[in-house]
LUMSESE-414060 format. One record per residue (C-alpha): residue number from 1; residue in one letter; x, y negated, z negated. Coordinates in pm, whole numbers. Layout:
BEGIN
{site NUM, 'a', {X, Y, Z}}
...
END
This chain:
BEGIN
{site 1, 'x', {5702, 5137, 6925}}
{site 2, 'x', {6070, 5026, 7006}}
{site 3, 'x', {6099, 5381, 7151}}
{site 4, 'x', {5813, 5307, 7404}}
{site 5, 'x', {5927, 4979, 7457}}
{site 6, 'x', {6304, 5110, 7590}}
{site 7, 'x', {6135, 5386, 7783}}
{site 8, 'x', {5928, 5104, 7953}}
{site 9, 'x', {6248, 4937, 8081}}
{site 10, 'x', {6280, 4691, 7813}}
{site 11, 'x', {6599, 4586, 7612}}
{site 12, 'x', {6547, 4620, 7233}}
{site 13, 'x', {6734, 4436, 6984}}
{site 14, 'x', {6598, 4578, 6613}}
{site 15, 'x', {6687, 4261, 6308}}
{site 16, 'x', {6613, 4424, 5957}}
{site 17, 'x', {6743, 4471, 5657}}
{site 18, 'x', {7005, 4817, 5657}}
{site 19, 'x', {7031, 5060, 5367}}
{site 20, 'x', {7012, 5374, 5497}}
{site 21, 'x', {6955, 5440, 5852}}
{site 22, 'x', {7179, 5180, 6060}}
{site 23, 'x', {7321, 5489, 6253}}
{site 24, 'x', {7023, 5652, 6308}}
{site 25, 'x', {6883, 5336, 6484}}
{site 26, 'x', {7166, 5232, 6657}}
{site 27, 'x', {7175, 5635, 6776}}
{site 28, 'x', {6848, 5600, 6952}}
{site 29, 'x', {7050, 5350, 7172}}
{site 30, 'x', {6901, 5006, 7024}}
{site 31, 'x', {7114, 4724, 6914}}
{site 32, 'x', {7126, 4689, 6545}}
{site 33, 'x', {7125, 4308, 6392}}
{site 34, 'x', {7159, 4347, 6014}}
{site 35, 'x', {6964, 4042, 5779}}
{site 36, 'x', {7057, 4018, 5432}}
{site 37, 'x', {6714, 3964, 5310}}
{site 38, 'x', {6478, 4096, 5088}}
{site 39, 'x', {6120, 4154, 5075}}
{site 40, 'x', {6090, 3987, 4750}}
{site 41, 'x', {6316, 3776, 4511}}
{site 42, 'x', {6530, 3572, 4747}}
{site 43, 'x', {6431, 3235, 4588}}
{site 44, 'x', {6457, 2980, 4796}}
{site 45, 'x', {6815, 2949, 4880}}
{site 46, 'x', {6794, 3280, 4986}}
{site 47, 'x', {6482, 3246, 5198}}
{site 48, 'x', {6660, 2957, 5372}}
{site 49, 'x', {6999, 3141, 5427}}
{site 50, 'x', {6755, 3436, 5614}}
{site 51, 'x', {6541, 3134, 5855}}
{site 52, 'x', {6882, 3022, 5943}}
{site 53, 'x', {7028, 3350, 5989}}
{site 54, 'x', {6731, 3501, 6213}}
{site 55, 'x', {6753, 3133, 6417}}
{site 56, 'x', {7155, 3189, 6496}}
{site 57, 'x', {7009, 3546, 6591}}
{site 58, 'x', {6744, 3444, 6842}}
{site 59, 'x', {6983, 3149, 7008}}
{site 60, 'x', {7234, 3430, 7067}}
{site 61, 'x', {7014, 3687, 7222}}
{site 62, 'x', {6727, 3467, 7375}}
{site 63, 'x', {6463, 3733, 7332}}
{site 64, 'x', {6173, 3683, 7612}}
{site 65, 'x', {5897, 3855, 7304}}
{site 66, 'x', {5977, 3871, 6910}}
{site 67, 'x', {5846, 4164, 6772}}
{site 68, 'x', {5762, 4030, 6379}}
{site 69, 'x', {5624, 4299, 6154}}
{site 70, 'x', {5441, 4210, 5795}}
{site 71, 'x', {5396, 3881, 5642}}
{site 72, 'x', {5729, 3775, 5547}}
{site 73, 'x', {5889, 3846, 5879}}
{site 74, 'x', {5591, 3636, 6062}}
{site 75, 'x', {5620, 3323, 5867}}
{site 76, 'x', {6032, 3341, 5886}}
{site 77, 'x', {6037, 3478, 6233}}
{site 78, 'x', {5795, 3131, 6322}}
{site 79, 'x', {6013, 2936, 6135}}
{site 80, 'x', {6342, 3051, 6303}}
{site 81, 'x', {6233, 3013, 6635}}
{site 82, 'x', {6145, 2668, 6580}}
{site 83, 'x', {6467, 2566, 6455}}
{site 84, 'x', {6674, 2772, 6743}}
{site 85, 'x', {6452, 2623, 7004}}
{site 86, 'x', {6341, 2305, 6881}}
{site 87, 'x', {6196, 2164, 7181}}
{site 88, 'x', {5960, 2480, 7231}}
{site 89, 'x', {6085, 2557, 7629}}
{site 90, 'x', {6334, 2853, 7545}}
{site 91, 'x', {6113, 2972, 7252}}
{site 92, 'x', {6059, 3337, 7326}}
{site 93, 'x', {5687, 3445, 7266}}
{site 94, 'x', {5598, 3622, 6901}}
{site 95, 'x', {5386, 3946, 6816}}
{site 96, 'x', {5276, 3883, 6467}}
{site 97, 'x', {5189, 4222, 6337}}
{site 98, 'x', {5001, 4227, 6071}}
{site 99, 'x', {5043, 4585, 5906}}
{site 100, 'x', {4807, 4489, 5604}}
{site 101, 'x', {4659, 4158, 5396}}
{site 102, 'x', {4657, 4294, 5062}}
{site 103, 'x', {4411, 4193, 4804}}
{site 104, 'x', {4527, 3754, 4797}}
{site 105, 'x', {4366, 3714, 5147}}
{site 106, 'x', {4053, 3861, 5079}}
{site 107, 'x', {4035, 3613, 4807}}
{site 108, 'x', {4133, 3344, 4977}}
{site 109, 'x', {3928, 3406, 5306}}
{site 110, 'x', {3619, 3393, 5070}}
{site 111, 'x', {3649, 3085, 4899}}
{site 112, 'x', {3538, 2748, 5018}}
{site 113, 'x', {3803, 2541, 5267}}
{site 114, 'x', {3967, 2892, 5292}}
{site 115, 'x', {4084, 2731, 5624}}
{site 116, 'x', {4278, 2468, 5416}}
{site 117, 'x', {4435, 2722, 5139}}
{site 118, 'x', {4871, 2694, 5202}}
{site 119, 'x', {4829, 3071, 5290}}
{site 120, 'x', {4571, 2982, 5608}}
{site 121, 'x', {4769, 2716, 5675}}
{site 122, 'x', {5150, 2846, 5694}}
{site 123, 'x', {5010, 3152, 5884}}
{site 124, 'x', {4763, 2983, 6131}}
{site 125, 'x', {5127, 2745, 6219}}
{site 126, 'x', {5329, 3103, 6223}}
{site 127, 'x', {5078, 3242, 6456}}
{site 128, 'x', {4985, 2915, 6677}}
{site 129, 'x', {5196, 3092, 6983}}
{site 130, 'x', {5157, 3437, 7081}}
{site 131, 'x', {4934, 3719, 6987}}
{site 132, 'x', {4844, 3910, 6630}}
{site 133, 'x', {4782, 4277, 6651}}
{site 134, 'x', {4598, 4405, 6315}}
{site 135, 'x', {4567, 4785, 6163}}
{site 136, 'x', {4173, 4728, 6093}}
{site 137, 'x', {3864, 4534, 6152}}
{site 138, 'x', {3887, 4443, 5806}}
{site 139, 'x', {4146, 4231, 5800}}
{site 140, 'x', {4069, 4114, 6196}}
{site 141, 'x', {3797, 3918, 6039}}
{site 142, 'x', {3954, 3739, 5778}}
{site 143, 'x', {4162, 3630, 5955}}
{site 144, 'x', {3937, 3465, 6202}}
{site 145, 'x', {3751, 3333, 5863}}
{site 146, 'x', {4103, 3165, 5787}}
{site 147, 'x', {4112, 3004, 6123}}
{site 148, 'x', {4277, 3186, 6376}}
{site 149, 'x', {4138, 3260, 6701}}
{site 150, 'x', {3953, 3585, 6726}}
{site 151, 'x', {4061, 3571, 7118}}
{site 152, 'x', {4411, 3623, 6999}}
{site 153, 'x', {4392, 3905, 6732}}
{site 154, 'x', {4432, 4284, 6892}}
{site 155, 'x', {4332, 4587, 6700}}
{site 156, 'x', {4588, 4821, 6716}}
{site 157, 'x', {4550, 5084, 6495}}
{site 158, 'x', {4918, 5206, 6300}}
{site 159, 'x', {5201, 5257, 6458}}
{site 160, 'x', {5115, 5582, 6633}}
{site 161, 'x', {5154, 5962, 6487}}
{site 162, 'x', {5386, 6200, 6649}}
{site 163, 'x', {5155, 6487, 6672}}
{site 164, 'x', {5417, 6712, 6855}}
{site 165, 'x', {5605, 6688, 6541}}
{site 166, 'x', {5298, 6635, 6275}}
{site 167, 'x', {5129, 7043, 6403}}
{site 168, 'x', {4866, 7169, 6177}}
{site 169, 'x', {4987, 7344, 5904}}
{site 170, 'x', {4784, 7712, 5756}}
{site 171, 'x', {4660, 7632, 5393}}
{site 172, 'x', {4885, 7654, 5089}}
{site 173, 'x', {4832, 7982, 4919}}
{site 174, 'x', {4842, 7950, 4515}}
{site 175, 'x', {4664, 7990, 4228}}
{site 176, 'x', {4596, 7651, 4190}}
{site 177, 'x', {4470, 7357, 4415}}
{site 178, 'x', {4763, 7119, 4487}}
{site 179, 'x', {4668, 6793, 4616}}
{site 180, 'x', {4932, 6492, 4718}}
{site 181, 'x', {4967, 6117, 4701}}
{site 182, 'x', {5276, 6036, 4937}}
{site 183, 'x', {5367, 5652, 4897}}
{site 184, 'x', {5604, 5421, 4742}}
{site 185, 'x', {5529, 5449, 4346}}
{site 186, 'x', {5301, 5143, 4322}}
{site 187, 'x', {5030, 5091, 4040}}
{site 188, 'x', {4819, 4937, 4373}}
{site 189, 'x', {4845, 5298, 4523}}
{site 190, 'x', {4656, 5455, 4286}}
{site 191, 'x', {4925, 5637, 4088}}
{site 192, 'x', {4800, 5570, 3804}}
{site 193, 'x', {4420, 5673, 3935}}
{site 194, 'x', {4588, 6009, 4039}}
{site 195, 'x', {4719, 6119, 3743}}
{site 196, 'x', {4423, 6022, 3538}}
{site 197, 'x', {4199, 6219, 3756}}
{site 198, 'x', {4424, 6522, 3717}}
{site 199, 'x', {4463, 6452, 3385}}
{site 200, 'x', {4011, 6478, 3353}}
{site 201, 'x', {4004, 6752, 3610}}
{site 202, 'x', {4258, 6974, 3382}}
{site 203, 'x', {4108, 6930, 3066}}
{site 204, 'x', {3793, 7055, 3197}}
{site 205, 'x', {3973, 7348, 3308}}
{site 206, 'x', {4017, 7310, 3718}}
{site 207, 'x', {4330, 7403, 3806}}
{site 208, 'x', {4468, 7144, 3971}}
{site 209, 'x', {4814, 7062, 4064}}
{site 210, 'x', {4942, 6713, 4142}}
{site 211, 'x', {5241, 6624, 4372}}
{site 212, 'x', {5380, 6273, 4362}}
{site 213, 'x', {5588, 6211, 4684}}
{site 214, 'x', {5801, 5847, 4713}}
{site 215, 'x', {6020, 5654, 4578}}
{site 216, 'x', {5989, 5348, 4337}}
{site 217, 'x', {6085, 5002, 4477}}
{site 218, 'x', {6259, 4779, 4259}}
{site 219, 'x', {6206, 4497, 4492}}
{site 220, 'x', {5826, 4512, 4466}}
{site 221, 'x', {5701, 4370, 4076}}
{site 222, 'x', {5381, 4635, 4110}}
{site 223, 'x', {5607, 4919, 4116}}
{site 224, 'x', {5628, 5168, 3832}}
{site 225, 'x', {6003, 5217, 3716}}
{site 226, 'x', {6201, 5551, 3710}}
{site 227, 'x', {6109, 5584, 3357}}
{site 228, 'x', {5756, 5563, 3378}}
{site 229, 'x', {5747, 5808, 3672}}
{site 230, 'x', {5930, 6028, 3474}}
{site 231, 'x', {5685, 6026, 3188}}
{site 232, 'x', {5422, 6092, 3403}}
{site 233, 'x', {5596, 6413, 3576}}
{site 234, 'x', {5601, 6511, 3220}}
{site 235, 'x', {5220, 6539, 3209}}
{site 236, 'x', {5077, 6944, 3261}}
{site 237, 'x', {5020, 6964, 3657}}
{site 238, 'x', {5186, 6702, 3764}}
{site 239, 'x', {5550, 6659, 3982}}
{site 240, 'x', {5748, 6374, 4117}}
{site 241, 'x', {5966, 6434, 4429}}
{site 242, 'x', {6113, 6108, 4454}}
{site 243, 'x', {6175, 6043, 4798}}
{site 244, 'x', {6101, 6333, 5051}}
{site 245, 'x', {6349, 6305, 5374}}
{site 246, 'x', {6106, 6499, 5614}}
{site 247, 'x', {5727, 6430, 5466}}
{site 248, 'x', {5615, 6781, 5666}}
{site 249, 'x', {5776, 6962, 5370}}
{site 250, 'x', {5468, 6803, 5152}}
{site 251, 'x', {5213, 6912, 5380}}
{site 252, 'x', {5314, 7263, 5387}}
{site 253, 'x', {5280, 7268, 4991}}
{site 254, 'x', {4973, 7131, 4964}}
{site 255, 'x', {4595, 7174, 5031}}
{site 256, 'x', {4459, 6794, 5005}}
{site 257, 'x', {4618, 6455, 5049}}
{site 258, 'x', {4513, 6180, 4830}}
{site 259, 'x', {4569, 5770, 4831}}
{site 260, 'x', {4349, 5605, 4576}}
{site 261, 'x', {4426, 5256, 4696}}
{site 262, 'x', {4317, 5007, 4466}}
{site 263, 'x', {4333, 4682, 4750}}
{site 264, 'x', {4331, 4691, 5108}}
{site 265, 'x', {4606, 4866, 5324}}
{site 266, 'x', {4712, 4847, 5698}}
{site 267, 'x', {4640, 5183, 5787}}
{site 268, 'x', {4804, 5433, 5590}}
{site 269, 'x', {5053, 5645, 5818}}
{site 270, 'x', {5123, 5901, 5528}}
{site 271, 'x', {4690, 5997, 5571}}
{site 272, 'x', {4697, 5990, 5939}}
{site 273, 'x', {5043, 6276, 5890}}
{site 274, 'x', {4826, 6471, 5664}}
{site 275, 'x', {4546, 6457, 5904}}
{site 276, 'x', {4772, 6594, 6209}}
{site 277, 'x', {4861, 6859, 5965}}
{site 278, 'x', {4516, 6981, 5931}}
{site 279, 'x', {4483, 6828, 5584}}
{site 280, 'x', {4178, 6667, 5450}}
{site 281, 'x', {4129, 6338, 5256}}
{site 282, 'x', {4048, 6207, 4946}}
{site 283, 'x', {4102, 5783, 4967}}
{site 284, 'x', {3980, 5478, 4834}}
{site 285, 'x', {3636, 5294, 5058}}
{site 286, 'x', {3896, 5008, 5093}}
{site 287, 'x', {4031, 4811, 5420}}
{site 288, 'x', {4267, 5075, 5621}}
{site 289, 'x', {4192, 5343, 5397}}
{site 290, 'x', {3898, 5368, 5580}}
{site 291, 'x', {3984, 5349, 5909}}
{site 292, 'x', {4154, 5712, 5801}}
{site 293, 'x', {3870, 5883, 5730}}
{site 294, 'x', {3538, 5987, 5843}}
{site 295, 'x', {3355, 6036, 5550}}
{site 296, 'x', {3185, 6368, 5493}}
{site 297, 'x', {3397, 6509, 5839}}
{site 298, 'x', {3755, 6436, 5776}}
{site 299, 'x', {3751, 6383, 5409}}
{site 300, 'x', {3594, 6171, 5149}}
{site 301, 'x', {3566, 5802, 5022}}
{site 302, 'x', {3553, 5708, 4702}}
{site 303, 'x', {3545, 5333, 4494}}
{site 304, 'x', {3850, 5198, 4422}}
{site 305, 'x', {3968, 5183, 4027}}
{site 306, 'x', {3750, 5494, 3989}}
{site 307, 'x', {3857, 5778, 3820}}
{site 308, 'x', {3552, 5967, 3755}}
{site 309, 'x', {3462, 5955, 4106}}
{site 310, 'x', {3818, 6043, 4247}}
{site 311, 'x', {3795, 6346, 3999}}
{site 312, 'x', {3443, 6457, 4151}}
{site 313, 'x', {3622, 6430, 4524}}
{site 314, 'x', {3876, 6683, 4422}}
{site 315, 'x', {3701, 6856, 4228}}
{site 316, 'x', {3393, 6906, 4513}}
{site 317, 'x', {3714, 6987, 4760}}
{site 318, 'x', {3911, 7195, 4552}}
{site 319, 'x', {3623, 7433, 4472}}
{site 320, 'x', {3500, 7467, 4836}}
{site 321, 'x', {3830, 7634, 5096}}
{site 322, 'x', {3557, 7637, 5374}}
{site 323, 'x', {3479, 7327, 5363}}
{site 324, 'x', {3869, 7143, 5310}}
{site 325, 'x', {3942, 7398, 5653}}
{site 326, 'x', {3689, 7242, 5851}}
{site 327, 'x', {3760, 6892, 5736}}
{site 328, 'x', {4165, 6933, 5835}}
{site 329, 'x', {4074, 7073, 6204}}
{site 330, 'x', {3848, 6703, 6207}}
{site 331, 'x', {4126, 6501, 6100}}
{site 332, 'x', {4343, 6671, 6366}}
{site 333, 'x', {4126, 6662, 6629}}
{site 334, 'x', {4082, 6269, 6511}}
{site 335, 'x', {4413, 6163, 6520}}
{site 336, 'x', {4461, 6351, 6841}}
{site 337, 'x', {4171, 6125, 7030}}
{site 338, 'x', {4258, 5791, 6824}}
{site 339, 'x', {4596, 5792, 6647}}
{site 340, 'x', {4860, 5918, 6868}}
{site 341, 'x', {5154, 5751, 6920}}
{site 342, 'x', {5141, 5744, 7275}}
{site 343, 'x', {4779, 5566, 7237}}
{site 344, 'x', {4922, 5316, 6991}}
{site 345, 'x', {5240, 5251, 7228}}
{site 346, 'x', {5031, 5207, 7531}}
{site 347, 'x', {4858, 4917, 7363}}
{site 348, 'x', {5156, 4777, 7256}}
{site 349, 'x', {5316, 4713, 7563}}
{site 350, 'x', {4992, 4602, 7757}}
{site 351, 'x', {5041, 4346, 7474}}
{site 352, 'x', {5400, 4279, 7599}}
{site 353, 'x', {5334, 4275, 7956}}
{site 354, 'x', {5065, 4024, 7859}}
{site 355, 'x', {5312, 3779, 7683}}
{site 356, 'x', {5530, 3827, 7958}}
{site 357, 'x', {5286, 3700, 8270}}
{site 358, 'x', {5199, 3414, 8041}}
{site 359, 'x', {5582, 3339, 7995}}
{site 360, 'x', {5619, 3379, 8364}}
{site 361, 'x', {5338, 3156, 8423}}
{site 362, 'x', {5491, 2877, 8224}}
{site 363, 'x', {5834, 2846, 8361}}
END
């Protein structure tokens, strides 16, 4: 998206946190505004020292549209501009993108005054200005249960697939069927799900291989440790990678990808890669995870926190090469007409040039 936007004539400033890839982003020509933050764990010391950092950031560059991505960076980003621009006239217009709501919205959204709940609140005040984009319908409508106007939220689905670079792939050729789950190490992701499955599917004599493909995340409390992903490479049939550097190495390895979800996503870019590679799915009938799929043409659906049935889906693929062929050229041909990044792009900057007119309109 930043990519687009500079190719579109606008000047991109990028704020985020930098481990690993500050020269790689400041390489594609962008300016580069480091925030010592975290997603999780700050307190609130450090959640103050990051609103009053991002507000001496957006006095010094005066952006005309802030770009926020997830949660977090929507409520700070809100809260920053307010205190570099108190008197609202200078305020530059937000994006909130919401890449996902995760499993404490849908709870909240369907409880009574879910319009009153601090979470409704601090984001309906976050998102007052501006537009939301979402990843799925899913979580377009509770967020119009928790108040916000439907007029505002825009469906934009991901952040785009390079399909120049995501080609399909021929099948893996190996005695066994090798299947993939390519995501941070998370219990929510369905690790755990995974290996069980394998674990059922092995016993009964399928050979199955599973590849786990990410790295654990200290700063998230869901995330399994080192130790535990360890024990669970030691299991027959299963490997952890750790992190992979270019994801297309995966692909080539392996005949289905898997994500058994067990609460709502965004929309999974590591399925909608597999699916430009000509891979089928196997993912969890959850928000996002769904958007990914056609069920019965792409890949399959099953419940969340359901091993059994996750087994039967890879089992029913596994045992059927036809079949998992015909469903990759699908998920292709899908992500060709709906997912590409130059689709997702172009909606992001009619967005933009939206903002801007009504900026335009206000001075």
């Amino acid at each position: 998206m930043t990519r687009a936007a500079r190719d579109a004539g606008f000047e991109v400033v990028v704020a985020t946190r930098v481990r690993d890839h500050g020269e790689r982003i400041r390489a594609e020509g962008f300016a580069l505004r480091p925030l010592l933050w975290r997603r999780r764990g700050d307190g609130l010391l450090g959640s103050l020292r990051a609103i009053i950092a991002i507000a001496r950031l957006y006095r010094a560059e005066r952006p005309d549209v802030v770009y926020h991505v997830a949660l977090k960076a929507i409520v700070f980003g809100a809260l920053a501009a307010r205190l570099a621009f108190p008197f609202g006239w200078k305020r530059p217009l937000p994006v909130a993108a919401v890449t996902g709501l995760g499993a404490v919205f849908d709870r909240v959204a369907n409880r009574p005054g879910a319009r009153f709940h601090p979470l409704a609140l601090a984001l309906r005040l976050a998102t007052r200005r501006g537009r939301v984009t979402v990843e799925n319908p899913d979580n377009r409508e509770v967020l119009a249960k928790i108040g916000l106007d439907p007029a505002r939220i825009a469906l934009i689905r991901g952040c785009g697939v390079d399909t120049t670079r995501f080609q399909p792939l021929p099948e893996a050729r190996g005695p066994a069927v090798t299947i993939a789950l390519v995501a941070r190490m998370l219990r929510s992701k369905g690790v755990l799900d995974a290996v069980a499955a394998v674990r059922k599917l092995r016993a009964e004599g399928h050979q199955i291989e599973l590849i786990l493909a990410g790295a654990t995340d200290s700063d998230n409390r869901d995330s399994l440790s080192d130790d535990e992903m360890r024990a669970l490479a030691a299991e027959p049939g299963v490997e952890w990678l750790g992190h992979v550097a270019d994801v297309r190495e995966i692909w080539h390895r392996v005949d289905i990808a898997i994500l058994p979800s067990t609460y709502g996503e965004g929309l999974p870019a590591a399925l909608l890669e597999a699916a430009s590679c000509a891979r089928p799915i196997i993912t969890s009938d959850t928000p996002g995870c769904r958007e990914a799929v056609l069920q019965g043409e792409t890949g399959l659906l099953v419940p969340a926190h359901d091993v059994a049935a996750l087994a039967v889906a890879i089992a029913t693929l596994a045992g059927d090469p036809d079949r998992r062929r015909a469903m990759g050229r699908a998920g292709r041909a899908l992500v060709e007409r709906e997912f590409s990044e130059q689709i997702v792009a172009a909606k992001t900057l009619v967005l933009y040039r939206a903002l801007l007119r009504e900026k335009g309109h206000a001075r």
